[in-house]
C-alpha positions in Angstrom: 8.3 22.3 -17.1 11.0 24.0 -18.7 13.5 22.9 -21.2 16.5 22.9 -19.5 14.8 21.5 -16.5 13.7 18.1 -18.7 17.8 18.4 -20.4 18.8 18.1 -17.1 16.3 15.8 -15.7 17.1 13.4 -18.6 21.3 13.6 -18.2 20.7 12.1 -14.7 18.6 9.9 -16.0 20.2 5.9 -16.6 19.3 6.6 -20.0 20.7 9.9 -20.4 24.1 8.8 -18.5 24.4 5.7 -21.2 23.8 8.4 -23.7 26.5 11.0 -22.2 29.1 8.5 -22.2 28.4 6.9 -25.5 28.5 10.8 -26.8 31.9 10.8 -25.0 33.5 7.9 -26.4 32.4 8.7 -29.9 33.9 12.5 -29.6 37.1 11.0 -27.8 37.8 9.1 -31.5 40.6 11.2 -33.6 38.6 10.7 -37.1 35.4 11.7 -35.3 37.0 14.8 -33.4 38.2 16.1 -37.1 34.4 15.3 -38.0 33.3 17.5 -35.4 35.9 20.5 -36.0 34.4 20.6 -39.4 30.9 21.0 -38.5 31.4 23.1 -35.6 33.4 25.3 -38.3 30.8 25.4 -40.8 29.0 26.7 -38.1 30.7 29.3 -36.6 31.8 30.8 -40.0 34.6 29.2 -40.3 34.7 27.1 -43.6 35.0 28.4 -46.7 32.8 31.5 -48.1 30.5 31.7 -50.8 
């Protein structure tokens, strides 16, 4: 079985709905969204450079 096949297999799972919308709610917070902009930036190159 592929990967994607048991990602996807798992998101319509019960558990992997309660985990979507847990993800969701957590992403949805302000302080958590800034959290996530400075990963995602680290990331992608954008922080600062060495």
């Amino acid at each position: 079985m592929s990967l994607f096949k048991k990602v996807t297999d798992f998101a319509k799972s019960p558990q992997g709905k309660k985990a979507i919308d847990q993800a969701k709610r957590y992403a949805s917070d302000p302080k958590n969204k800034a959290k996530i902009e400075q990963v995602k930036n680290r990331f992608l190159g954008g922080g600062k450079s060495k």
